[in-house]
N, CA, C and O atoms as a GROMACS GRO file, in nm:
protein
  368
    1UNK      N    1  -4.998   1.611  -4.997
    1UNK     CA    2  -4.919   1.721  -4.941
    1UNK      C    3  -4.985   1.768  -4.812
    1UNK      O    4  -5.107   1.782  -4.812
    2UNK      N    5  -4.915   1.795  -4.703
    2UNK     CA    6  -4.954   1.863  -4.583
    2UNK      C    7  -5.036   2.009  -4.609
    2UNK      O    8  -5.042   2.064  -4.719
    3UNK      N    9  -5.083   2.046  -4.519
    3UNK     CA   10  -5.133   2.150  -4.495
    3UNK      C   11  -5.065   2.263  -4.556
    3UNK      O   12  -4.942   2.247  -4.562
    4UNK      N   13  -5.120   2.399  -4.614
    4UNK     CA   14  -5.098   2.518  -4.635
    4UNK      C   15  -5.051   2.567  -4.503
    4UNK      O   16  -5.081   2.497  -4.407
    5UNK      N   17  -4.976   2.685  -4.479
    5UNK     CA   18  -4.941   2.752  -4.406
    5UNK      C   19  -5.033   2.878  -4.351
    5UNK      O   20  -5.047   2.989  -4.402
    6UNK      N   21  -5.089   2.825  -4.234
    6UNK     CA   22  -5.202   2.854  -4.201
    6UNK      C   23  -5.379   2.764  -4.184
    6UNK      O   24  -5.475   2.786  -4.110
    7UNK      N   25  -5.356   2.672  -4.281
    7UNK     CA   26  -5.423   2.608  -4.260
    7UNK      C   27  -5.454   2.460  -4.115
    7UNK      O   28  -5.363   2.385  -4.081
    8UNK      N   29  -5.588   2.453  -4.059
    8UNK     CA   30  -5.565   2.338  -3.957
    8UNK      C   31  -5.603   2.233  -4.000
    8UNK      O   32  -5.613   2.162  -3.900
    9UNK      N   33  -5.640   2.155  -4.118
    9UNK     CA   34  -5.688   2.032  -4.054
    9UNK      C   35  -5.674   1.993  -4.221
    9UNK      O   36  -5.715   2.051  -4.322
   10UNK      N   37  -5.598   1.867  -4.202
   10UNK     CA   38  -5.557   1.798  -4.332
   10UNK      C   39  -5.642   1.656  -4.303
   10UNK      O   40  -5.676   1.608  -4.195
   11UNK      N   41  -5.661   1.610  -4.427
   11UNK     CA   42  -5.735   1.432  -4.421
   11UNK      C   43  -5.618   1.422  -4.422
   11UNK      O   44  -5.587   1.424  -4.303
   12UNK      N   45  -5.469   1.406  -4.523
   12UNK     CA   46  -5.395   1.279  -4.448
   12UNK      C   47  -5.257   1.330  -4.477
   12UNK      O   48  -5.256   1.424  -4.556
   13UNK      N   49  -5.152   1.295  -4.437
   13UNK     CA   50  -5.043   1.357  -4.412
   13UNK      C   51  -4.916   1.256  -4.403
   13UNK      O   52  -4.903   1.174  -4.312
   14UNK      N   53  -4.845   1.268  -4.484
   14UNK     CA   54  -4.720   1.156  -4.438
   14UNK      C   55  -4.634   1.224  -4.335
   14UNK      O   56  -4.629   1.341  -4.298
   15UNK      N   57  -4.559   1.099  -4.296
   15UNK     CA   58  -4.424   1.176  -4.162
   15UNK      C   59  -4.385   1.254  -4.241
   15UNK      O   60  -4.401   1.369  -4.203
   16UNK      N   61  -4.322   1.241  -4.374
   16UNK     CA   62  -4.232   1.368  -4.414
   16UNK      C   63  -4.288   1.447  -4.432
   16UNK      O   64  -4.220   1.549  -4.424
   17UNK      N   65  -4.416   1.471  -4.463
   17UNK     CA   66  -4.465   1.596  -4.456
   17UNK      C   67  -4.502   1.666  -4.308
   17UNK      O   68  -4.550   1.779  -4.301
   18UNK      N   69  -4.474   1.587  -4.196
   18UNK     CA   70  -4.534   1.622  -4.053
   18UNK      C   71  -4.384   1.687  -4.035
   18UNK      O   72  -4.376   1.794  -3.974
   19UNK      N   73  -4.277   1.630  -4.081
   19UNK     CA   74  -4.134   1.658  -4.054
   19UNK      C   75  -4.141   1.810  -4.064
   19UNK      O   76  -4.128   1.892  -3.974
   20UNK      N   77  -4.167   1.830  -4.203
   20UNK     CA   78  -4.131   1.935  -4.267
   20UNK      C   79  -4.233   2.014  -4.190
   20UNK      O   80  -4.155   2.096  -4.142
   21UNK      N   81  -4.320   2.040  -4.155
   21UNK     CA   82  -4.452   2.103  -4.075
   21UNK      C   83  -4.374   2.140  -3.969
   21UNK      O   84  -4.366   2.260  -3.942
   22UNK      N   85  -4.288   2.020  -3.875
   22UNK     CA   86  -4.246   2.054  -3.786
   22UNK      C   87  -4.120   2.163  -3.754
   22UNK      O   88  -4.081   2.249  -3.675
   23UNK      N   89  -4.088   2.096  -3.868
   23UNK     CA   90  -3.923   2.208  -3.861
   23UNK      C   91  -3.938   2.331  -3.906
   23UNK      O   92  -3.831   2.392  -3.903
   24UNK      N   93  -4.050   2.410  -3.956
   24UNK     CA   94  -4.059   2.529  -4.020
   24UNK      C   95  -4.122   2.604  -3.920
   24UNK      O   96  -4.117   2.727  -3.926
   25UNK      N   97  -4.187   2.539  -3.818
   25UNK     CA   98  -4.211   2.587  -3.686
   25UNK      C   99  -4.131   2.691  -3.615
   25UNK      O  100  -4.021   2.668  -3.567
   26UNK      N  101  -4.198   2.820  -3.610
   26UNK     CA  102  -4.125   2.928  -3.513
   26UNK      C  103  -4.043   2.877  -3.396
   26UNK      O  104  -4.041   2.758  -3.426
   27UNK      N  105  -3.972   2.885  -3.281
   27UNK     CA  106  -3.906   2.884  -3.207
   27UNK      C  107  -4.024   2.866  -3.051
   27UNK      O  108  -4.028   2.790  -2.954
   28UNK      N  109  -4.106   2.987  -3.100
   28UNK     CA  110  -4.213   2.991  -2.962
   28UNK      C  111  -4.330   2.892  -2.999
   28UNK      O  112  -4.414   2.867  -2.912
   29UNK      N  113  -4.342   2.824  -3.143
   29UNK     CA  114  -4.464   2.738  -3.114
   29UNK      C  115  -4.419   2.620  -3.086
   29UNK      O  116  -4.507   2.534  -3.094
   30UNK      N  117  -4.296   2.573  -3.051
   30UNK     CA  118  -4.230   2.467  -2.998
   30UNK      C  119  -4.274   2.346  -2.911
   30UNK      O  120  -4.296   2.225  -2.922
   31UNK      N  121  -4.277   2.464  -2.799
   31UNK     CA  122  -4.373   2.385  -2.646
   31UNK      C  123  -4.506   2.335  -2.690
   31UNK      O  124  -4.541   2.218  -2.674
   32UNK      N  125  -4.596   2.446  -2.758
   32UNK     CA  126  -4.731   2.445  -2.800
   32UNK      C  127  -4.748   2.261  -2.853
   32UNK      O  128  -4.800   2.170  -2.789
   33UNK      N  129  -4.675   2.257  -3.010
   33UNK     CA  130  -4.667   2.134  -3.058
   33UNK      C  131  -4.627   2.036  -2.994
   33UNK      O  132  -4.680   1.926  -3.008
   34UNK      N  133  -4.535   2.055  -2.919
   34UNK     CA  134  -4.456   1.919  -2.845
   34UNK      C  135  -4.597   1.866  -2.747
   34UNK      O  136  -4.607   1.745  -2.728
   35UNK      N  137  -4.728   1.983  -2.674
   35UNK     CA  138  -4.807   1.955  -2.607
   35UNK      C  139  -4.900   1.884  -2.691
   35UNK      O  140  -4.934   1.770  -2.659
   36UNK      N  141  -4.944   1.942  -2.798
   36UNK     CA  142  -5.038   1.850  -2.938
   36UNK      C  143  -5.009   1.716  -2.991
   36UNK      O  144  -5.090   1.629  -3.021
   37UNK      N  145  -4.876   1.713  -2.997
   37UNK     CA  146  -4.838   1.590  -3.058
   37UNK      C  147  -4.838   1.464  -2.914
   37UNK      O  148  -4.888   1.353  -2.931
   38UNK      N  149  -4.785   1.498  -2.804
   38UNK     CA  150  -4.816   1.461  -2.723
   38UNK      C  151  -4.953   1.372  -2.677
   38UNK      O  152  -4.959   1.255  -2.640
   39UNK      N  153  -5.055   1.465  -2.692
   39UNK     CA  154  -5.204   1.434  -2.659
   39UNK      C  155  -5.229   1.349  -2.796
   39UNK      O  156  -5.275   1.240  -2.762
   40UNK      N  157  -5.219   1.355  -2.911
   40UNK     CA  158  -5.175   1.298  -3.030
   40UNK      C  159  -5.149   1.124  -3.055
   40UNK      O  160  -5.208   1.033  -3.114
   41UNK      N  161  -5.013   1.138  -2.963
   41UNK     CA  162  -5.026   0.972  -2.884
   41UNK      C  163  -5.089   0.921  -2.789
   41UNK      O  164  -5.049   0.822  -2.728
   42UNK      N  165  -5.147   0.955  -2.776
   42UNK     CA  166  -5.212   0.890  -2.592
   42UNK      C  167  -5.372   0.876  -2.673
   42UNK      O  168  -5.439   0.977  -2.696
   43UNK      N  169  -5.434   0.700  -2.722
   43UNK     CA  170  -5.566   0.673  -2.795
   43UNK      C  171  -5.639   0.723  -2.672
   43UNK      O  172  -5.728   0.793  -2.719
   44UNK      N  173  -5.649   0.725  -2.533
   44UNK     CA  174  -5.752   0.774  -2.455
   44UNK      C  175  -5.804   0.903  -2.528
   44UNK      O  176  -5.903   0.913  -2.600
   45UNK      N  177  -5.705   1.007  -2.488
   45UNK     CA  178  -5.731   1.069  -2.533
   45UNK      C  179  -5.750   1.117  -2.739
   45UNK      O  180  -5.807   1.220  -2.776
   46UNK      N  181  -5.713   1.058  -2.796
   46UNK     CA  182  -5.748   1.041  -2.942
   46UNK      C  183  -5.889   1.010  -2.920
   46UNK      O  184  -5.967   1.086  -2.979
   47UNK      N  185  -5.957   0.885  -2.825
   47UNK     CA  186  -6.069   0.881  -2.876
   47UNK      C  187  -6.184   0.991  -2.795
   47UNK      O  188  -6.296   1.020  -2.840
   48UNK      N  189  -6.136   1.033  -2.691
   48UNK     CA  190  -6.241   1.149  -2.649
   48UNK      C  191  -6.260   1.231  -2.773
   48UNK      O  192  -6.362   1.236  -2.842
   49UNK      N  193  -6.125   1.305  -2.793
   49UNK     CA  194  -6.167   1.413  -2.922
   49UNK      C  195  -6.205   1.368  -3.024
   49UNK      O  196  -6.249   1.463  -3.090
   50UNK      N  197  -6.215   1.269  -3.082
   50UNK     CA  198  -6.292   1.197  -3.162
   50UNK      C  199  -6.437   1.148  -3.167
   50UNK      O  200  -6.500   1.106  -3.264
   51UNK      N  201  -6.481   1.164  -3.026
   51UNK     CA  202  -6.601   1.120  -2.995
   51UNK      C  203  -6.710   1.240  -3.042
   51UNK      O  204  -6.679   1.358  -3.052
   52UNK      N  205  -6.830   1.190  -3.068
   52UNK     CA  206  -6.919   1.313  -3.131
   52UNK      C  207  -6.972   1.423  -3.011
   52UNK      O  208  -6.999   1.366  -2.906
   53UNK      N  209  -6.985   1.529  -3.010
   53UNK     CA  210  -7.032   1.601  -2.914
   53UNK      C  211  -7.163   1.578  -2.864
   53UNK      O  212  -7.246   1.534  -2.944
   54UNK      N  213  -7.204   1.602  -2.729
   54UNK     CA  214  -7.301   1.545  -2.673
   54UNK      C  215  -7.404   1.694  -2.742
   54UNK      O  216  -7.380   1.814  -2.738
   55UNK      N  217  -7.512   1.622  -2.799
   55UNK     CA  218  -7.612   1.702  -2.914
   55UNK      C  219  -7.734   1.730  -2.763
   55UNK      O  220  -7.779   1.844  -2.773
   56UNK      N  221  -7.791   1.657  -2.638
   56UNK     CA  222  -7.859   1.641  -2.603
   56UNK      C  223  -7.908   1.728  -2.514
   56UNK      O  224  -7.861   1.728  -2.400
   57UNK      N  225  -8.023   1.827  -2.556
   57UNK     CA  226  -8.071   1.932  -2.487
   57UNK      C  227  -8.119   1.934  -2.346
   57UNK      O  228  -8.208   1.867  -2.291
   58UNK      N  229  -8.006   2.066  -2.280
   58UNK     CA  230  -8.030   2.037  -2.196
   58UNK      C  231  -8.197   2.077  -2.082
   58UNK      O  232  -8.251   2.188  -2.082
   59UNK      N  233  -8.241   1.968  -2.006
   59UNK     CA  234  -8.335   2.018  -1.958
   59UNK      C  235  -8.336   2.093  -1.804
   59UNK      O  236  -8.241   2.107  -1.726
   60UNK      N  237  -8.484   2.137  -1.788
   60UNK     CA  238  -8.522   2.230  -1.683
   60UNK      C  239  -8.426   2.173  -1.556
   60UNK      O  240  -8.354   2.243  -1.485
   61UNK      N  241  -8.444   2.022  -1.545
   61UNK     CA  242  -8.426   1.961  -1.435
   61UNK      C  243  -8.194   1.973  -1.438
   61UNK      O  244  -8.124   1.994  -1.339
   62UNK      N  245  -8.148   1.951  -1.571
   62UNK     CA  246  -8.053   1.952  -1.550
   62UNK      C  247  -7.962   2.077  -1.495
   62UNK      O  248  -7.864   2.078  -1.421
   63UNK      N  249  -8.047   2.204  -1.572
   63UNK     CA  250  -8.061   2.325  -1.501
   63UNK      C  251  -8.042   2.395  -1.375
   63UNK      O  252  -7.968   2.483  -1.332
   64UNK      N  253  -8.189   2.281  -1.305
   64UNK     CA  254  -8.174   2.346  -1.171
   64UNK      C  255  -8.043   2.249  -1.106
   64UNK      O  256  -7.991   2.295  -1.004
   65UNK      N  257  -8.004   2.154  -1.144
   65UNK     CA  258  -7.893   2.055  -1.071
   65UNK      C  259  -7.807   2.158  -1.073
   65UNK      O  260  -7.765   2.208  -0.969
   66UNK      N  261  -7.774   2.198  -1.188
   66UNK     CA  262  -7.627   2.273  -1.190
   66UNK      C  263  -7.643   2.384  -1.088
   66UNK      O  264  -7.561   2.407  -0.999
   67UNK      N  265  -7.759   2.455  -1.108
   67UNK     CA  266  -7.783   2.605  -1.021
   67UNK      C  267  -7.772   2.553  -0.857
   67UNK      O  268  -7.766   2.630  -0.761
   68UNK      N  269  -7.770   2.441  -0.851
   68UNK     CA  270  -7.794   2.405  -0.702
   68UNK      C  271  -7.657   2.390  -0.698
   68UNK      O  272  -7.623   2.483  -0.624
   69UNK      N  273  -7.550   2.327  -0.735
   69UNK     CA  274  -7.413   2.267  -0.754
   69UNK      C  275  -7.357   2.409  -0.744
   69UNK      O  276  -7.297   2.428  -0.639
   70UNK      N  277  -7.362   2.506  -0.824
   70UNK     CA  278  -7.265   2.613  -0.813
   70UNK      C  279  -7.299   2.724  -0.650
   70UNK      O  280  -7.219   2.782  -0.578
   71UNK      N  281  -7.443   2.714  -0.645
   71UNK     CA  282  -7.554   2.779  -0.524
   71UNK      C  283  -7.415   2.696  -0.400
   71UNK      O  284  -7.374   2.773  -0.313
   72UNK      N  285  -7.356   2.554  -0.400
   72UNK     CA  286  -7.310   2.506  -0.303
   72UNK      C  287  -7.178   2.522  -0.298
   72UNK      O  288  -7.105   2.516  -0.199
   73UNK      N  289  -7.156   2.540  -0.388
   73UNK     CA  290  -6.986   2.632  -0.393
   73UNK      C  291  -6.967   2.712  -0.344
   73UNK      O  292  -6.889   2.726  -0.250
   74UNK      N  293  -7.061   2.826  -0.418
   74UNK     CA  294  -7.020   2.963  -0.350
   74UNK      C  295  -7.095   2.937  -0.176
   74UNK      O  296  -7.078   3.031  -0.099
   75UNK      N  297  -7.152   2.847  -0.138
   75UNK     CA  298  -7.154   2.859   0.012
   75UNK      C  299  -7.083   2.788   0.072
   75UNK      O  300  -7.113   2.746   0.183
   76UNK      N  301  -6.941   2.750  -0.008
   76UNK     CA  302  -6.802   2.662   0.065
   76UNK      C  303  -6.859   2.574   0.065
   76UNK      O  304  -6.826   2.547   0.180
   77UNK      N  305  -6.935   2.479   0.034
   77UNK     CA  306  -6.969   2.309   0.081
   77UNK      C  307  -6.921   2.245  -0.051
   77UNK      O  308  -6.979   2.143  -0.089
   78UNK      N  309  -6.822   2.296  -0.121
   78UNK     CA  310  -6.770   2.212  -0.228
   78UNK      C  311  -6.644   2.099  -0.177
   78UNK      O  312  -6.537   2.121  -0.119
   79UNK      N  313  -6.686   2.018  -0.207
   79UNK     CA  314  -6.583   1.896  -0.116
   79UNK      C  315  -6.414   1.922  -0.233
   79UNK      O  316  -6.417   1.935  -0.355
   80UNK      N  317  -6.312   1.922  -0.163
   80UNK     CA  318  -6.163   1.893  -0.199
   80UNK      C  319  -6.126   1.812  -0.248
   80UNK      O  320  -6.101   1.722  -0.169
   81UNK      N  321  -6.103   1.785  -0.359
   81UNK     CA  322  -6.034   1.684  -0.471
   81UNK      C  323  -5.944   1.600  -0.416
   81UNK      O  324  -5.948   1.479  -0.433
   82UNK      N  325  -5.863   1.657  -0.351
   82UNK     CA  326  -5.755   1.539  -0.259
   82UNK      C  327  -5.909   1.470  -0.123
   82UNK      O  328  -5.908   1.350  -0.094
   83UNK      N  329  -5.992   1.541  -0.075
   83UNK     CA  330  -6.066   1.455   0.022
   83UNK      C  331  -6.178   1.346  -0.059
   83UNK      O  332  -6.233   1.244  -0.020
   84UNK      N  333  -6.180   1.420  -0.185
   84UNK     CA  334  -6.296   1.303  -0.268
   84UNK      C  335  -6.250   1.168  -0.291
   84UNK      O  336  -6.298   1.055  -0.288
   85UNK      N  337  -6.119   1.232  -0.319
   85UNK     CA  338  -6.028   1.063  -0.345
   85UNK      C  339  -5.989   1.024  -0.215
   85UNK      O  340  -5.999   0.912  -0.166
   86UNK      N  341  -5.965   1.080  -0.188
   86UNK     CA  342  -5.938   1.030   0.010
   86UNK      C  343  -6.054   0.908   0.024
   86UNK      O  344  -6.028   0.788   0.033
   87UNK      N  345  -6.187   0.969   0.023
   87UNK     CA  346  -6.307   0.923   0.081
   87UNK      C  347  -6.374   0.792  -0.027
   87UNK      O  348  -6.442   0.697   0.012
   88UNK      N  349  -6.324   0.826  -0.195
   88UNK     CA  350  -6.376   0.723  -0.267
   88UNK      C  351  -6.287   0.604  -0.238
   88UNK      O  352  -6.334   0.493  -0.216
   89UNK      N  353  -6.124   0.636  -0.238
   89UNK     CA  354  -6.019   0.516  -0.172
   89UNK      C  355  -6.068   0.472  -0.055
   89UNK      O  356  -6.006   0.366  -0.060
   90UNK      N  357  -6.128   0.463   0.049
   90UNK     CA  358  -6.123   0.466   0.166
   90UNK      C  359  -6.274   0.366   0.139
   90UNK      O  360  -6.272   0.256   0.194
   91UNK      N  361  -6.384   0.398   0.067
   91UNK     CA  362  -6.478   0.343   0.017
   91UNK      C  363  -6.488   0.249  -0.058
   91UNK      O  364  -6.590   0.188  -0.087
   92UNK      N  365  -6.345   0.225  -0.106
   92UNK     CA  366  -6.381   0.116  -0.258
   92UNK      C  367  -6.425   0.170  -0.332
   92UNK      O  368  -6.456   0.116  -0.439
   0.00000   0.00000   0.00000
């Protein structure tokens, strides 16, 4: 049997029970699910969220990288997402 009402996370679930999950669905959680089930199909993404969380502490050195990275933002030298790909296309 599917999930309790209220409950998130079932080991296993038949379509008819996903059916029935689905159709008892409020009106406004509509979009929400259609976005879940969505990400749902797509294994790229199945296997990111599946993947184990990175456990690996972070150090002094990774620290100061970041403090330097955000230090270059807020002084505008953050390069533009459309010019990164500009410049990596343009690079090979």
């Amino acid at each position: 049997m599917g999930p309790a009402r209220g409950e998130c996370y079932v080991e296993f679930v038949t379509r008819a029970e996903l059916h029935r999950i689905v159709d008892d669905l409020p009106d406004e959680s509509l979009d929400a699910a259609a976005m879940l089930l969505a990400r749902a199909s797509d294994p790229v993404l199945v296997g990111l969220e599946a993947a184990p969380l990175d456990d690996e502490p972070v150090t002094e050195e990774d620290r100061m990288a970041a403090d330097e990275g955000w230090a270059a933002y807020r002084r505008g030298e953050a390069v533009d997402l459309d010019d990164f790909r500009a410049e990596r296309e343009a690079n090979g």
